[in-house]
Structure formats: C-alpha cells, structure tokens
mmCIF file of the N, C-alpha and C atoms, coordinates in Angstrom:
data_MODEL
# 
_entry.id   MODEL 
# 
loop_
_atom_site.group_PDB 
_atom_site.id 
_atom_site.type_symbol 
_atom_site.label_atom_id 
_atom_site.label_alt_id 
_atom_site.label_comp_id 
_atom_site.label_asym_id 
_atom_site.label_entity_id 
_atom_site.label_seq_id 
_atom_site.pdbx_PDB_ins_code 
_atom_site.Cartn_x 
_atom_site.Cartn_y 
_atom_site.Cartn_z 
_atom_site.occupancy 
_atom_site.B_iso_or_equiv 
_atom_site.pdbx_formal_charge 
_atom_site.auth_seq_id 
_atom_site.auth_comp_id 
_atom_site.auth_asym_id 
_atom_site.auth_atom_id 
_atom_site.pdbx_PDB_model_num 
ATOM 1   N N  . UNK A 1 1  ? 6.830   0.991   -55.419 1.00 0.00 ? 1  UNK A N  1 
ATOM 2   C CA . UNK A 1 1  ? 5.936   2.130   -55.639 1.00 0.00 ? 1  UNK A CA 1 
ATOM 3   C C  . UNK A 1 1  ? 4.955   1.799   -56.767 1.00 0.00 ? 1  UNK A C  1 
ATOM 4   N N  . UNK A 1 2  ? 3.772   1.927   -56.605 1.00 0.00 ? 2  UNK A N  1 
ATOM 5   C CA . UNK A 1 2  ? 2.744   1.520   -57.339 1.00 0.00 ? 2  UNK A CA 1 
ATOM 6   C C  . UNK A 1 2  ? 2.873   2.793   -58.984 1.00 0.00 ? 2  UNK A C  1 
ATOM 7   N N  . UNK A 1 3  ? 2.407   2.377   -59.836 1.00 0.00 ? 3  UNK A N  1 
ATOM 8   C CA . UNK A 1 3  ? 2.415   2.649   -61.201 1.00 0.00 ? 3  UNK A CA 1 
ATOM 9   C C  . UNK A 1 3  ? 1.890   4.259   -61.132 1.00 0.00 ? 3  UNK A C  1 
ATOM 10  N N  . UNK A 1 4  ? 0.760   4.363   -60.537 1.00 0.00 ? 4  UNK A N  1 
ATOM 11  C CA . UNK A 1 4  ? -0.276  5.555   -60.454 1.00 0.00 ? 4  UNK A CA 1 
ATOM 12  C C  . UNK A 1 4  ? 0.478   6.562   -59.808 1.00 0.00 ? 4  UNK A C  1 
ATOM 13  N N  . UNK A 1 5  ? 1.283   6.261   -58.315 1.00 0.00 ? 5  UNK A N  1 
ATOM 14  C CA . UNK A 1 5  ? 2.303   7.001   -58.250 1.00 0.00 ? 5  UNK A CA 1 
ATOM 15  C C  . UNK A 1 5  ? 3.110   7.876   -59.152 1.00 0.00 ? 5  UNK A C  1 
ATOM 16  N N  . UNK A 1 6  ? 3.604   7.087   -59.607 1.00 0.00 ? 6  UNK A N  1 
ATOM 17  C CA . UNK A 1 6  ? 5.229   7.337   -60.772 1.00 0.00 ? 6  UNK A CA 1 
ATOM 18  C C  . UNK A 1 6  ? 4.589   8.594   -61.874 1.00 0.00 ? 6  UNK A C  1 
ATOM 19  N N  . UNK A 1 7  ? 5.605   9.548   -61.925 1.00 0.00 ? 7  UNK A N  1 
ATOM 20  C CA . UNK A 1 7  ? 5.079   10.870  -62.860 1.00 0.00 ? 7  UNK A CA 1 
ATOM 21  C C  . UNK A 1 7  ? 5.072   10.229  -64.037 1.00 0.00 ? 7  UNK A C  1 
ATOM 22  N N  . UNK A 1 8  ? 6.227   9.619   -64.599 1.00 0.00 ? 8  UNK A N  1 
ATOM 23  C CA . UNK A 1 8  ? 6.510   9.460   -65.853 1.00 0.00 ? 8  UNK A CA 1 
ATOM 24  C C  . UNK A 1 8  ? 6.293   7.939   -66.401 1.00 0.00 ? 8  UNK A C  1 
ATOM 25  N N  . UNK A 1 9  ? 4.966   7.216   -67.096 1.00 0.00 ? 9  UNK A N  1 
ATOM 26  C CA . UNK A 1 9  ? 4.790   6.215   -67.461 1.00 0.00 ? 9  UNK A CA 1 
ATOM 27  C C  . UNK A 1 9  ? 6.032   5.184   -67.883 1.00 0.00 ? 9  UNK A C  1 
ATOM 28  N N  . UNK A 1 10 ? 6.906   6.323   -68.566 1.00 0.00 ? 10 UNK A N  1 
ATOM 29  C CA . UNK A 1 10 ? 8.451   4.908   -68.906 1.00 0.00 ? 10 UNK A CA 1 
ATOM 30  C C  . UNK A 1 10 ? 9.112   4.394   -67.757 1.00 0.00 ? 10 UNK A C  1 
ATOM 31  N N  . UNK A 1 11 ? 9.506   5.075   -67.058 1.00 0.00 ? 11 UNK A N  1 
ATOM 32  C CA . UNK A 1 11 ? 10.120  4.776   -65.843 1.00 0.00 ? 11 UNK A CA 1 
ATOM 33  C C  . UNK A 1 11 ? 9.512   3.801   -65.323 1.00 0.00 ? 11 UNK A C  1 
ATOM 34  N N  . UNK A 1 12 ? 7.938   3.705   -65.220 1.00 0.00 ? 12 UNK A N  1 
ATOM 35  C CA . UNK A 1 12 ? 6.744   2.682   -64.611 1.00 0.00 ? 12 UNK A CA 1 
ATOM 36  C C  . UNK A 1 12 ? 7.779   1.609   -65.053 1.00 0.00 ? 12 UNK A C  1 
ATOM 37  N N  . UNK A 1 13 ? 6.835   1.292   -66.555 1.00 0.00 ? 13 UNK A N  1 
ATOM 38  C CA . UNK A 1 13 ? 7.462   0.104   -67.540 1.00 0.00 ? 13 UNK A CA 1 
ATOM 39  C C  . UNK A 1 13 ? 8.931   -0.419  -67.250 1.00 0.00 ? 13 UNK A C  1 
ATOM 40  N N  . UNK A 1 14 ? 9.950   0.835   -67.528 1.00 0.00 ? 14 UNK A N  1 
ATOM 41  C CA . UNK A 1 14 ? 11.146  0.259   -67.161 1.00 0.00 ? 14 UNK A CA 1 
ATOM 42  C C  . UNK A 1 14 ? 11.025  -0.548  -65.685 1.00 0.00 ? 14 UNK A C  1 
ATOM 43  N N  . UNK A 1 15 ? 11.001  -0.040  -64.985 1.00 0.00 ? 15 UNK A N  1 
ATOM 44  C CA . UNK A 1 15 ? 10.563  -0.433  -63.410 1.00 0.00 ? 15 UNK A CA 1 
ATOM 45  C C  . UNK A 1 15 ? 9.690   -1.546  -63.728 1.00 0.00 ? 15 UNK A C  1 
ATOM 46  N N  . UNK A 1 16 ? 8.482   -2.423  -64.341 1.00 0.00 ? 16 UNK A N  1 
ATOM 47  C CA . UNK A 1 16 ? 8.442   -3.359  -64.416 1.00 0.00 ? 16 UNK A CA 1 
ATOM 48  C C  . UNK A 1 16 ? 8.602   -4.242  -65.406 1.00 0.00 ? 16 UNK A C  1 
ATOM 49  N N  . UNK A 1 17 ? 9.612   -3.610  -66.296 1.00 0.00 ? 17 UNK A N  1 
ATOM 50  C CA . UNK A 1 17 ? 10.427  -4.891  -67.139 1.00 0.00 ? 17 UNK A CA 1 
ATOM 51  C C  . UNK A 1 17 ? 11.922  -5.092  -66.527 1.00 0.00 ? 17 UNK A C  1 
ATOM 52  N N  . UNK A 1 18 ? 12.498  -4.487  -65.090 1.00 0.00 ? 18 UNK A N  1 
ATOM 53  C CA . UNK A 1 18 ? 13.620  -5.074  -65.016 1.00 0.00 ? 18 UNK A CA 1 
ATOM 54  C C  . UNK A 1 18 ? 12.775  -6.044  -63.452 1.00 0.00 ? 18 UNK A C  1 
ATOM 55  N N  . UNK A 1 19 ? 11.842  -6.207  -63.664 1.00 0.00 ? 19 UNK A N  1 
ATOM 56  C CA . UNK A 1 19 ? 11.358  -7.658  -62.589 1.00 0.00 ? 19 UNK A CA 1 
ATOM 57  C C  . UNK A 1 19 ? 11.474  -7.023  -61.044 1.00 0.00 ? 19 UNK A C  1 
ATOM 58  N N  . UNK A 1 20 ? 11.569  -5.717  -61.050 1.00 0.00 ? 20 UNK A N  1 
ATOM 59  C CA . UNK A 1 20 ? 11.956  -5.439  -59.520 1.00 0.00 ? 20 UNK A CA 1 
ATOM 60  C C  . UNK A 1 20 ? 10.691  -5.441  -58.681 1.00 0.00 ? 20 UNK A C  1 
ATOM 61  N N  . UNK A 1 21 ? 9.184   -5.513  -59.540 1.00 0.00 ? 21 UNK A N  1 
ATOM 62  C CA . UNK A 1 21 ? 8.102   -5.776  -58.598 1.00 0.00 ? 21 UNK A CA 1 
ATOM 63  C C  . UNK A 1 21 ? 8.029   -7.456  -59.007 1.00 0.00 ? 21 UNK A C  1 
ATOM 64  N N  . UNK A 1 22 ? 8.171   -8.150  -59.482 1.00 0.00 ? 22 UNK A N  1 
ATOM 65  C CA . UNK A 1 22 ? 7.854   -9.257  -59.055 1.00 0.00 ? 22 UNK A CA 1 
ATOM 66  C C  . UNK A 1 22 ? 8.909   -9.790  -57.521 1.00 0.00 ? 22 UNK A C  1 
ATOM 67  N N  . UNK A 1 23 ? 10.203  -9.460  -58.119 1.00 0.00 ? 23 UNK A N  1 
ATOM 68  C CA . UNK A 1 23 ? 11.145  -9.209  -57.026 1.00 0.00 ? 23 UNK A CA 1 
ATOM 69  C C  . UNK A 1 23 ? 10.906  -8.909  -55.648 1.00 0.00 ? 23 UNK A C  1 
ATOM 70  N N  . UNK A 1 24 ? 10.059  -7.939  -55.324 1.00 0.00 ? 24 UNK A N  1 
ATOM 71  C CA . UNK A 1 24 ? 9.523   -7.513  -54.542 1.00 0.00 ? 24 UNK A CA 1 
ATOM 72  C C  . UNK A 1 24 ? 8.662   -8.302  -53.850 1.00 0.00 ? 24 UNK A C  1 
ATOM 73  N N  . UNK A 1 25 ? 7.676   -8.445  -54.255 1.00 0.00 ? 25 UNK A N  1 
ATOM 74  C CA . UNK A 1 25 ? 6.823   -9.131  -54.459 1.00 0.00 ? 25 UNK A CA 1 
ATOM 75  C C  . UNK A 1 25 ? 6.041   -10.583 -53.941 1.00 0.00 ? 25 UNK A C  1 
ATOM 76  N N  . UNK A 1 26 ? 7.194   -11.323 -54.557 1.00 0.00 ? 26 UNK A N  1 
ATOM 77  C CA . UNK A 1 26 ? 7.260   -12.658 -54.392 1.00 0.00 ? 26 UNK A CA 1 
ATOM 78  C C  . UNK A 1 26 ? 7.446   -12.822 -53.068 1.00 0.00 ? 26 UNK A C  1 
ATOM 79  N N  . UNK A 1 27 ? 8.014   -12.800 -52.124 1.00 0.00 ? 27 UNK A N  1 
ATOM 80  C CA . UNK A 1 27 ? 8.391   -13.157 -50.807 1.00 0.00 ? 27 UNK A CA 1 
ATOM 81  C C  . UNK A 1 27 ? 7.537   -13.135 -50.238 1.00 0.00 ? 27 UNK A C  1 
ATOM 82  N N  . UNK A 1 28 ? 6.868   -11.454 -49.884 1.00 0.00 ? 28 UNK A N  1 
ATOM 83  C CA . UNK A 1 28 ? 6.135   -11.075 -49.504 1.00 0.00 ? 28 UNK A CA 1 
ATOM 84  C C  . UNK A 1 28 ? 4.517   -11.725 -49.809 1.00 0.00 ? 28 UNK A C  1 
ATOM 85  N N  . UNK A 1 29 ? 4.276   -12.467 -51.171 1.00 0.00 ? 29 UNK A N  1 
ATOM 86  C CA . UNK A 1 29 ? 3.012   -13.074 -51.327 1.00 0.00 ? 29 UNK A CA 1 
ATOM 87  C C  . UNK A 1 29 ? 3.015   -14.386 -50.767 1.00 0.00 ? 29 UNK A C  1 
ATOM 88  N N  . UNK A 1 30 ? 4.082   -15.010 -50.860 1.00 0.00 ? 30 UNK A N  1 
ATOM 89  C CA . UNK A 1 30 ? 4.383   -16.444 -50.272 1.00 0.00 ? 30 UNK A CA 1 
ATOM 90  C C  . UNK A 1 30 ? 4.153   -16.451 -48.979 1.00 0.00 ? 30 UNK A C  1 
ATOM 91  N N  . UNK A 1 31 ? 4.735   -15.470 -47.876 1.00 0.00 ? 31 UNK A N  1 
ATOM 92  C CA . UNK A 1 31 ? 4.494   -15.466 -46.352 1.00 0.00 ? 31 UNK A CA 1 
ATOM 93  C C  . UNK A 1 31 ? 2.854   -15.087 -46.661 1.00 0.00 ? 31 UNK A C  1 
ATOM 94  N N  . UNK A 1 32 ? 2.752   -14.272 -47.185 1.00 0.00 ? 32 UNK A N  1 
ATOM 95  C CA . UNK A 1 32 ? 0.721   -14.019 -46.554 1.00 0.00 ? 32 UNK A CA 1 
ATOM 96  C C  . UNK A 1 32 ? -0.029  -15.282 -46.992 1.00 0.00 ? 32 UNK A C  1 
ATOM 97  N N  . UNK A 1 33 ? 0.074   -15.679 -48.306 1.00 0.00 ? 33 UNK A N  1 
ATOM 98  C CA . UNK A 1 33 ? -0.408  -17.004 -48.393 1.00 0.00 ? 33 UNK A CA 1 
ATOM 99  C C  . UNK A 1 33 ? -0.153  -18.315 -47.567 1.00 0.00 ? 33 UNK A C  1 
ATOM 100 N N  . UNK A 1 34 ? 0.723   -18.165 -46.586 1.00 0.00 ? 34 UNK A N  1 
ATOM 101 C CA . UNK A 1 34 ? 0.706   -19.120 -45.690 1.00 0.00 ? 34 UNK A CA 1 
ATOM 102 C C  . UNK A 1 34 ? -0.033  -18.784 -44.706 1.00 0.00 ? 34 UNK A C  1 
ATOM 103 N N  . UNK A 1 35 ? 0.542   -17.509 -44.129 1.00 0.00 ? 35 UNK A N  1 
ATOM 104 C CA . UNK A 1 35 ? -0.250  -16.792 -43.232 1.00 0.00 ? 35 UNK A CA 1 
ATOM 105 C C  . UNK A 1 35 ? -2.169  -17.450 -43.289 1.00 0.00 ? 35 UNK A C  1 
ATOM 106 N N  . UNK A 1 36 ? -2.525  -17.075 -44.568 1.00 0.00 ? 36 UNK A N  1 
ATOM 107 C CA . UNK A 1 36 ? -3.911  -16.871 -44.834 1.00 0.00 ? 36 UNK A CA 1 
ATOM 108 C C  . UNK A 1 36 ? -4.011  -18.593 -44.881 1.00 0.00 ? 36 UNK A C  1 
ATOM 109 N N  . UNK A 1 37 ? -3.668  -19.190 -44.852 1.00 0.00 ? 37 UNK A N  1 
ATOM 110 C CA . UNK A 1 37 ? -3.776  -21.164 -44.954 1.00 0.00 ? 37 UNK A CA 1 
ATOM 111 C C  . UNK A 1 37 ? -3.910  -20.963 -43.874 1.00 0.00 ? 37 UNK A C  1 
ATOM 112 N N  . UNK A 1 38 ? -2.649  -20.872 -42.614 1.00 0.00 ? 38 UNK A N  1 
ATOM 113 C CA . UNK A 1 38 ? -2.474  -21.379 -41.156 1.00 0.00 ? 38 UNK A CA 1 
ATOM 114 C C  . UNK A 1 38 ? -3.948  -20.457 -40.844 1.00 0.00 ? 38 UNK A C  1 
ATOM 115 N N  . UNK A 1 39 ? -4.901  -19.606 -40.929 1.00 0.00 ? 39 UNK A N  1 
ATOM 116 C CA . UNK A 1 39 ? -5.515  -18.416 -40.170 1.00 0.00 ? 39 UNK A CA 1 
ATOM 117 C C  . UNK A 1 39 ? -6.700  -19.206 -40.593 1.00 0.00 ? 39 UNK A C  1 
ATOM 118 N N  . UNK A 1 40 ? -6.836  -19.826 -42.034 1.00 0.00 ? 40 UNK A N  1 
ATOM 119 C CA . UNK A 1 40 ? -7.883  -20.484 -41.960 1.00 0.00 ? 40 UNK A CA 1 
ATOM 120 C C  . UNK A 1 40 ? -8.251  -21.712 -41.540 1.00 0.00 ? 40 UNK A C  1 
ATOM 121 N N  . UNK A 1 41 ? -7.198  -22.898 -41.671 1.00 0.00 ? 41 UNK A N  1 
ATOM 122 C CA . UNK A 1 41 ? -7.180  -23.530 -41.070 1.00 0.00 ? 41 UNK A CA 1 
ATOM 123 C C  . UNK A 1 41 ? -7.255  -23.407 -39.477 1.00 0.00 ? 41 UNK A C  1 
ATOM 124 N N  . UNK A 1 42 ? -7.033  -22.307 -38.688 1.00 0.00 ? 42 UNK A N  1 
ATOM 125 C CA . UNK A 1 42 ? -7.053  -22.272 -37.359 1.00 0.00 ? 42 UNK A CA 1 
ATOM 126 C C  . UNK A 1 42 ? -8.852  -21.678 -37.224 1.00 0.00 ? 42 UNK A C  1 
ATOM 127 N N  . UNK A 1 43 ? -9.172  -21.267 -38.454 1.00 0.00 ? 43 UNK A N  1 
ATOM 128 C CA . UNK A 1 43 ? -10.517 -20.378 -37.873 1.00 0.00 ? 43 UNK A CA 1 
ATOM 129 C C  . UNK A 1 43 ? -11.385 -21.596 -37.795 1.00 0.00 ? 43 UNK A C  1 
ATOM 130 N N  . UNK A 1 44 ? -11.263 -22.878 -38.934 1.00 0.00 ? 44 UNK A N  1 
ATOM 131 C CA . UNK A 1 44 ? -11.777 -23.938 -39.423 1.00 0.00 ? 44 UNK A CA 1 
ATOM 132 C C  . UNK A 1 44 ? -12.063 -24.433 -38.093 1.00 0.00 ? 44 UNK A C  1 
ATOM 133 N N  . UNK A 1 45 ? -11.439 -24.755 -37.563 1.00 0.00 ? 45 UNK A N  1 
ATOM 134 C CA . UNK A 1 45 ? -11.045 -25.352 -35.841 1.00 0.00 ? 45 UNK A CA 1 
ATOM 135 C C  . UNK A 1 45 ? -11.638 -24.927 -34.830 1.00 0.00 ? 45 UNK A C  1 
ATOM 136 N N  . UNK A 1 46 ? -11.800 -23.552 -34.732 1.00 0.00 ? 46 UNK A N  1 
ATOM 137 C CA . UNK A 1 46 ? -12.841 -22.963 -33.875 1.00 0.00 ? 46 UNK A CA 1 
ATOM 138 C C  . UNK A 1 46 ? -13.910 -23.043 -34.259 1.00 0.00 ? 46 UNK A C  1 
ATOM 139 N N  . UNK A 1 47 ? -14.226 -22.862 -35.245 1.00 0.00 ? 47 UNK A N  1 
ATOM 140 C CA . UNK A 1 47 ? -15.448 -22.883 -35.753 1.00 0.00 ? 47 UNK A CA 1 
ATOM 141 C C  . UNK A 1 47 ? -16.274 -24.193 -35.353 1.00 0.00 ? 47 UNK A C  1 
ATOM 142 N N  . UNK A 1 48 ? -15.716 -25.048 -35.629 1.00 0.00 ? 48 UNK A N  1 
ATOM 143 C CA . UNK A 1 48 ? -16.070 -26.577 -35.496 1.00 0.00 ? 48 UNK A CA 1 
ATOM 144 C C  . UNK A 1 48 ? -16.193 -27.001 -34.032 1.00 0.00 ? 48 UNK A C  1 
ATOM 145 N N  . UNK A 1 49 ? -15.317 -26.197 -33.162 1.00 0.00 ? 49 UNK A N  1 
ATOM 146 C CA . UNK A 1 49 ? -15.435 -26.289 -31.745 1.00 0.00 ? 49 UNK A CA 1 
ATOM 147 C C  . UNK A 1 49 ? -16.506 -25.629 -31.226 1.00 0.00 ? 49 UNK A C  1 
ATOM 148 N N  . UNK A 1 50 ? -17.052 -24.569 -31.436 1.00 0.00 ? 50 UNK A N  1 
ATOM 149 C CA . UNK A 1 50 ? -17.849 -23.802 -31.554 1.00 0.00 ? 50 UNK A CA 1 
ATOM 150 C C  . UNK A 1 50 ? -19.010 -24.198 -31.765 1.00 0.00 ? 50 UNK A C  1 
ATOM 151 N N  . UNK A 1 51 ? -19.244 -24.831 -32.795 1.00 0.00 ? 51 UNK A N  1 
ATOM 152 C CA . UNK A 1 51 ? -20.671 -25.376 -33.560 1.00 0.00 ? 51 UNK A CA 1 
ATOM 153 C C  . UNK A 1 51 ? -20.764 -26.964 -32.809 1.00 0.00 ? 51 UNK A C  1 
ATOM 154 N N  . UNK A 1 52 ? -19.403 -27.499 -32.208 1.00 0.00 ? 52 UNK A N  1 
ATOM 155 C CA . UNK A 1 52 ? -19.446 -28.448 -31.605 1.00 0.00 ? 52 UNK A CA 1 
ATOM 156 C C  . UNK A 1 52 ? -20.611 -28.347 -30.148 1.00 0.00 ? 52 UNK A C  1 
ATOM 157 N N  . UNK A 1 53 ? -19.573 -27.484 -29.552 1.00 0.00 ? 53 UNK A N  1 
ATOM 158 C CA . UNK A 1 53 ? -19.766 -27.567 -28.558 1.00 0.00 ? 53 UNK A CA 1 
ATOM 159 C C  . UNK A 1 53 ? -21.793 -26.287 -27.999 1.00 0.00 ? 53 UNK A C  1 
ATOM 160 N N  . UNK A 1 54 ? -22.128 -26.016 -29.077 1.00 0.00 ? 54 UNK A N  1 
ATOM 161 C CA . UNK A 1 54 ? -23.126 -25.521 -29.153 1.00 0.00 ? 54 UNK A CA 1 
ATOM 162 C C  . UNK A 1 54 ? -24.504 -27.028 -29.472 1.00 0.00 ? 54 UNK A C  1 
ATOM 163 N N  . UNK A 1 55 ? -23.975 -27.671 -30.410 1.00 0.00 ? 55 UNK A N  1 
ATOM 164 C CA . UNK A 1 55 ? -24.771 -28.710 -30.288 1.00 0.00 ? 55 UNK A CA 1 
ATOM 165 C C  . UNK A 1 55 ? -24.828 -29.774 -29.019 1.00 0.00 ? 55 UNK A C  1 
ATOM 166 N N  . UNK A 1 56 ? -23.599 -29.872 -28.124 1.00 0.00 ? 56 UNK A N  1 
ATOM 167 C CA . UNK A 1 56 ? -23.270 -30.518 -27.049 1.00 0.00 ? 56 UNK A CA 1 
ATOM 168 C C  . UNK A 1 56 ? -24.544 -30.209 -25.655 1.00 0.00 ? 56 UNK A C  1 
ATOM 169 N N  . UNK A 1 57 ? -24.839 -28.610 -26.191 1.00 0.00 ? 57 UNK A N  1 
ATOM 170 C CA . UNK A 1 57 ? -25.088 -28.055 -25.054 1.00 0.00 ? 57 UNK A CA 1 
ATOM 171 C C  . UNK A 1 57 ? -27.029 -27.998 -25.652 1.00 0.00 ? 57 UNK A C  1 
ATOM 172 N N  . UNK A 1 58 ? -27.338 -28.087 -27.009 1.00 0.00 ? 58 UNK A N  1 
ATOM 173 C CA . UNK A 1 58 ? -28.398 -28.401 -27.490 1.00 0.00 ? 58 UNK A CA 1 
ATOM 174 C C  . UNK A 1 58 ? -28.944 -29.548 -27.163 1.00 0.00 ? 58 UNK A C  1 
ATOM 175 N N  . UNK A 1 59 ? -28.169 -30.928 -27.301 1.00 0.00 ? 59 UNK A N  1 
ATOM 176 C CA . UNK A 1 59 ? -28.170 -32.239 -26.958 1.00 0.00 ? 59 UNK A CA 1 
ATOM 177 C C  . UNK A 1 59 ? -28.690 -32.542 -25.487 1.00 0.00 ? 59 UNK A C  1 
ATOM 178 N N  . UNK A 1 60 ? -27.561 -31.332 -24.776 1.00 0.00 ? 60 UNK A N  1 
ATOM 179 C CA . UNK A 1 60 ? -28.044 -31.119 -23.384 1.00 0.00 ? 60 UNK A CA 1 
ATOM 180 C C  . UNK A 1 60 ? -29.766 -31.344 -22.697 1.00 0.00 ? 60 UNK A C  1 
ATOM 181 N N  . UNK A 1 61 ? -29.858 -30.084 -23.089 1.00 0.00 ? 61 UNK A N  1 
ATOM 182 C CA . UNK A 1 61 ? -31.238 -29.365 -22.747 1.00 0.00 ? 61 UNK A CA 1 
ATOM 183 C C  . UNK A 1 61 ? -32.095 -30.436 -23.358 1.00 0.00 ? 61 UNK A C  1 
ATOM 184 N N  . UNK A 1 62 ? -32.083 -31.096 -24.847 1.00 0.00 ? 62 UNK A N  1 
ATOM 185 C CA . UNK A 1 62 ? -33.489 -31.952 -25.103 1.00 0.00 ? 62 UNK A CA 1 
ATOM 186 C C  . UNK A 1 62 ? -32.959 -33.004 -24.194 1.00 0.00 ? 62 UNK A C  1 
ATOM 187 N N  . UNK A 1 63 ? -31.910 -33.702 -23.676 1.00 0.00 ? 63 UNK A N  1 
ATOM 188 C CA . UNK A 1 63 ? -32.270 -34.325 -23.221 1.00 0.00 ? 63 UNK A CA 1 
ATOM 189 C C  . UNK A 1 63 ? -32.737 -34.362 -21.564 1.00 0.00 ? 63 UNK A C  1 
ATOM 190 N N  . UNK A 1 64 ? -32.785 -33.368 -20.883 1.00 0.00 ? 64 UNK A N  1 
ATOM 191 C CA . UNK A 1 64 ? -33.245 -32.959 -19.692 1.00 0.00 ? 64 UNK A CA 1 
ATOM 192 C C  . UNK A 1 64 ? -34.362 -32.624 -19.716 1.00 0.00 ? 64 UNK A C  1 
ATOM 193 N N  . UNK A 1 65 ? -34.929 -32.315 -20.925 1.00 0.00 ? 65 UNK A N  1 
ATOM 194 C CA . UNK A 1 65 ? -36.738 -31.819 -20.759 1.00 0.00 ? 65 UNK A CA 1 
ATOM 195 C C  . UNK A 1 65 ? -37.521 -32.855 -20.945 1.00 0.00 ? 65 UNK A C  1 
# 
C-alpha cells in the first residue's frame, strides 16, 4: 500500500523500515525488467525487419525504373 494511502505517517515509516516494500518489491521489479529487455530486444528485431524489408522493396522499384 502506497504511503499517501496510509492515515497515519508512523505506521508508513514503520512499514518501510521493517523492508516489507522492498520485500515486495524486488521480485516483482526483476520480472518487469526482464520482461522490458526480452520486449525490446524483440521490438529491436522487427523493427530492423521492417526497415529491412522496406528498403528491399525501395531497392526494388529503382531498380525496375
């Protein structure tokens, strides 16, 4: 539960000096940061196929005219 939530500011603090949001936390940042590697690396790939295969088809045409 986020800080802004919580009525009572100590409770916040207590709540993040016994580590239960890093606790939290951690797992959950490790999978998205892979997530977000594999998603870019896969967008990287299309992209390149994409821009590939757009020049393929550029290459095309000048050389038919």
């Amino acid at each position: 539960m986020p800080c802004a939530l919580v009525e009572h500011e100590e409770e916040c603090v207590k709540m993040k000096d016994d580590g239960f949001f890093e606790f939290l936390l951690a797992p959950w940042a490790l999978h998205f940061q892979s997530n977000v590697m594999s998603f870019l690396s896969l967008a990287t790939v299309m992209v390149r196929r994409m821009f590939g295969g757009v020049r393929m088809i550029e290459f095309e045409k000048a050389r038919k005219v």
